[in-house]
C-alpha positions as a printed Julia matrix, in Angstrom:
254×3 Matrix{Float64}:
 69.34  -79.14   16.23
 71.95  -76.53   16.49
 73.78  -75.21   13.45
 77.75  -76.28   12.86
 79.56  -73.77   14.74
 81.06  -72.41   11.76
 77.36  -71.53    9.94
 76.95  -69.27   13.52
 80.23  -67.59   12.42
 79.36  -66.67    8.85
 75.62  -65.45   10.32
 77.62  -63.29   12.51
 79.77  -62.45   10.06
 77.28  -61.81    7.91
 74.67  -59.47   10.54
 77.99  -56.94   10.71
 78.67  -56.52    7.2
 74.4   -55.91    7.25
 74.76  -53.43    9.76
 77.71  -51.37    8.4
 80.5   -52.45   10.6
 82.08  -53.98    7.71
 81.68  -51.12    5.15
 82.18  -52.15    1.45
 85.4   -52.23    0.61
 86.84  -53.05    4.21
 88.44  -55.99    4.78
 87.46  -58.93    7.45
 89.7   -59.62   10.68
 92.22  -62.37    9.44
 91.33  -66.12   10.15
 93.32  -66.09   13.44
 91.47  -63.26   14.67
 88.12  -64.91   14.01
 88.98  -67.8    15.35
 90.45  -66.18   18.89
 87.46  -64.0    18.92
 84.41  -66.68   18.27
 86.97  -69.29   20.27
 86.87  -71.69   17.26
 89.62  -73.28   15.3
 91.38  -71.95   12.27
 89.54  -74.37    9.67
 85.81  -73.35   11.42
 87.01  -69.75   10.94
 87.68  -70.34    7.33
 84.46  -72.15    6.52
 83.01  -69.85    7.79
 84.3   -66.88    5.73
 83.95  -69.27    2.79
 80.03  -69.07    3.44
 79.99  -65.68    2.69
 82.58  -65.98   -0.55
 79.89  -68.43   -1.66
 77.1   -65.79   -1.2
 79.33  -63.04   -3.04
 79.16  -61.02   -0.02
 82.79  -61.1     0.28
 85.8   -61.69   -1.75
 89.58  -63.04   -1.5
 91.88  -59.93   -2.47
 95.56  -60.9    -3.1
 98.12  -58.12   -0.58
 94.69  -57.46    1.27
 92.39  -59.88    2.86
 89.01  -60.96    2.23
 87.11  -57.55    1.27
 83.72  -57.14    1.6
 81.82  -56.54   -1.99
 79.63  -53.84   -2.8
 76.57  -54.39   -2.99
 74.83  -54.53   -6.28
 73.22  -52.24   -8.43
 71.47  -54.22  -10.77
 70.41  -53.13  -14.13
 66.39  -53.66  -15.01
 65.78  -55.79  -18.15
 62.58  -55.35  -19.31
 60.64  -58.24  -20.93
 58.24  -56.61  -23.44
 56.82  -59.75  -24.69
 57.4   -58.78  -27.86
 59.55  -60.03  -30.64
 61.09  -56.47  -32.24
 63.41  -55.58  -35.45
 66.55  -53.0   -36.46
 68.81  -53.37  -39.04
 70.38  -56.05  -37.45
 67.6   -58.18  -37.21
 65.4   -59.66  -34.56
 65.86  -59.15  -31.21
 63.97  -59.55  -27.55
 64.86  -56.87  -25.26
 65.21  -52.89  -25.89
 67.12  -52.56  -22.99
 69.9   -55.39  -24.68
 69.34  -53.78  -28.09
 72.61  -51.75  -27.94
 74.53  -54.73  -27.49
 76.91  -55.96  -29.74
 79.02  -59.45  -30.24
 82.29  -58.75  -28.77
 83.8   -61.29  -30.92
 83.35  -63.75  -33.41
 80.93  -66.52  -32.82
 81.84  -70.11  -31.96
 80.22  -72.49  -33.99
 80.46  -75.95  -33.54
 79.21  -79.66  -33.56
 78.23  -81.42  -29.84
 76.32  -82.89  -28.03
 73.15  -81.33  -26.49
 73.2   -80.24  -23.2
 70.15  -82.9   -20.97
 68.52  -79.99  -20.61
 68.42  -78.6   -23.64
 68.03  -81.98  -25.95
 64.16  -82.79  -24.9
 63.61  -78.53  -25.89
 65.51  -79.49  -29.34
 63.33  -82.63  -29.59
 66.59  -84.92  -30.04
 68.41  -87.58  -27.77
 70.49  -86.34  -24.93
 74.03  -86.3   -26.12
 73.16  -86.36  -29.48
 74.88  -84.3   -31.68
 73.42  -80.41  -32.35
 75.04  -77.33  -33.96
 75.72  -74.64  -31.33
 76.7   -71.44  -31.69
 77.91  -69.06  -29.07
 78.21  -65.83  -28.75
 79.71  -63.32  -26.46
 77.44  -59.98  -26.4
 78.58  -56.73  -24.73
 78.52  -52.95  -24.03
 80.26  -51.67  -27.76
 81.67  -49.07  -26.1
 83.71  -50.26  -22.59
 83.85  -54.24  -24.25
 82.29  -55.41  -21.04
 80.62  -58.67  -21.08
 77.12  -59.0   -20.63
 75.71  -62.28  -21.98
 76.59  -65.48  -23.3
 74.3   -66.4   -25.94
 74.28  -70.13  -27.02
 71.7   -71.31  -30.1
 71.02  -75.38  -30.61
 70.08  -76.09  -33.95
 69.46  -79.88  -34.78
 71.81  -81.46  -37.22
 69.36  -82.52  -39.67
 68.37  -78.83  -40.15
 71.8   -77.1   -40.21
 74.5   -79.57  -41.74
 75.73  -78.76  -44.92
 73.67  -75.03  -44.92
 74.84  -71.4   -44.47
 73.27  -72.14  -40.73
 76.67  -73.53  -39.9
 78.87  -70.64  -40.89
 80.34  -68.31  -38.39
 78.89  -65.58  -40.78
 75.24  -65.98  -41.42
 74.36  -62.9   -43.76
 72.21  -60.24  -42.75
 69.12  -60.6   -40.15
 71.28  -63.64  -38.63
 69.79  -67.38  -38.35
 66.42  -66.02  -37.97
 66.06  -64.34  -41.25
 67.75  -67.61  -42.52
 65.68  -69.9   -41.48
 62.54  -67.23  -42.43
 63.37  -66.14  -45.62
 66.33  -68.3   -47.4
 65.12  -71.85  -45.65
 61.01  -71.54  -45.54
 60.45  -71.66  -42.11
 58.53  -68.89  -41.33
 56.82  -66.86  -39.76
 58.64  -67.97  -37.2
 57.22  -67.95  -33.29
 58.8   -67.84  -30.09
 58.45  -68.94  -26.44
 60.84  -68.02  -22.97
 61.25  -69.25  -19.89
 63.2   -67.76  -17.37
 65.51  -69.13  -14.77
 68.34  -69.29  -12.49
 71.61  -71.55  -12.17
 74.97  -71.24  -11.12
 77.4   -70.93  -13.82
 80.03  -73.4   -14.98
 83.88  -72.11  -14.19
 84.2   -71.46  -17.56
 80.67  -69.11  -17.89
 81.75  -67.68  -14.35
 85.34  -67.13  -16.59
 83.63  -65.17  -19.64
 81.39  -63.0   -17.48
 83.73  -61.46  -15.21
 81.7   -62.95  -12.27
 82.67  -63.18   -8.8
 82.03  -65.83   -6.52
 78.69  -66.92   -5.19
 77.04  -64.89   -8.21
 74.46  -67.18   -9.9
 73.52  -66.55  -13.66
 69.9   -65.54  -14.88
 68.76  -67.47  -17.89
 66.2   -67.01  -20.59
 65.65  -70.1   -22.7
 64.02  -69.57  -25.59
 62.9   -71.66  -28.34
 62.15  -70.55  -32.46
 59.26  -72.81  -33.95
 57.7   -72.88  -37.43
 54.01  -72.74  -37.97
 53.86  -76.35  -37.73
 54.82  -76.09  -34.2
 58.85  -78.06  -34.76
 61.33  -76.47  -32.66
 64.12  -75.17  -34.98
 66.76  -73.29  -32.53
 67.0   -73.52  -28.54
 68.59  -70.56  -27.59
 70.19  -70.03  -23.36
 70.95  -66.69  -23.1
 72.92  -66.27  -19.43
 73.92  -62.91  -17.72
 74.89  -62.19  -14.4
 71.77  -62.07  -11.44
 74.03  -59.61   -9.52
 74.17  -56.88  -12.53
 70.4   -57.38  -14.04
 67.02  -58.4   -12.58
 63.92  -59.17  -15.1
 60.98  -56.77  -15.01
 57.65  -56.32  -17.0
 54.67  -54.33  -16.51
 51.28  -55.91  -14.88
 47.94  -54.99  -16.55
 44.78  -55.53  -15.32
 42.49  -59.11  -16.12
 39.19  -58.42  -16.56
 38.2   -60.01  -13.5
 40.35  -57.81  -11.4
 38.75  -54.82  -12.29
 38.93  -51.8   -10.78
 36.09  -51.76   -7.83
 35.92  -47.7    -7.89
């Protein structure tokens, strides 16, 4: 079955930025040059440059055209598997460990997302506490994560868990050392999605960018899920990395 003409456009299109004859930062032939070059109507020309806004490979400039992006250099996040401390408290990521909220957390009552509810062990829709957070580079303000944490209502009505201010060592230490809870324990799963308008808004993320995820969820000994916490950042500025060690049965055969 042949492809719409306007998917051979964009993959076209998209071969020449590949090959360099659309360097980054140059900008695409106008629609009615497409379309009098490919022999194709306007609208087919425009799909097919809307392909490649949808893959962030280009981008709508206002005074200039659409502009072909750069392409990415993306920051490595290693996941150490490891649950580590500062003066702050706990966090999950050395290379993240310099960043800092770039504004006041949001804290709120809602519904849990579908996703997120089974996690949480509560009804989808029901209502959760969430807090959100906006983390960052201290030193430029540039965004780098949204951080959201679910906490069920039962556990975090009418407690300091519900405060925009939680003391020292955050909602961990909290729920550790002022609520019983601990030793607390944690598991993450990572993922992909692409963001809402409004996380595509707080990120500074261009079009066709999808977000990275890490959701990951704070039990007690007992094994009861206290906090569901979706940490999002751009999948154009970081990747996910971690060493590989050997198994036993893989074994060197020197």
């Amino acid at each position: 079955m042949n492809a719409p003409a306007y998917r051979r456009v964009a993959a076209e299109l998209r071969a020449a930025i590949e090959r360099g004859d659309y360097p980054e930062g140059s900008v695409l032939p106008k629609l009615e040059e497409i379309a009098q070059s490919y022999s194709i109507a306007k609208q087919t020309a425009r799909e097919a440059v809307a392909e490649l806004e949808q893959e962030g490979l280009v981008e709508p400039v206002r005074r200039r055209g659409t502009v072909v992006r750069p392409a990415p250099v993306r920051q490595r996040l290693v996941r150490a598997r490891q649950v580590f401390r500062d003066e702050r408290g706990y966090y999950f990521d050395p290379a993240a460990q310099p960043w800092v909220a770039l504004e006041p957390p949001a804290v709120s009552w809602g519904p849990a997302p579908r996703d997120i509810a089974p996690l949480l062990g509560v009804h989808p829709g029901e209502e959760v506490l969430i807090r959100d957070r906006l983390m960052g580079d201290p030193n430029t303000r540039r965004p780098t994560q949204l951080a959201t944490s679910y906490l069920p209502a039962h556990l975090a009505r009418g407690t300091r868990l519900a405060e925009a201010d939680t003391g020292p060592g955050g909602i961990y230490d909290l729920l550790e050392l002022q609520m019983g809870h601990g030793p607390l324990e944690w598991f993450e799963a990572l993922g992909a999605r692409m963001p809402s308008p409004r996380e595509a808004e707080r990120l500074a993320l261009p079009r066709g960018v999808p977000l990275l995820r890490v959701v990951r969820t704070a039990t007690n000994p007992a094994g009861t899920v206290l906090e569901v916490n979706d940490t999002r950042m751009s999948g154009e500025a970081f990747e996910f990395g971690y060493p590989i060690t050997r198994h036993p049965s893989a074994a060197s055969q020197q």
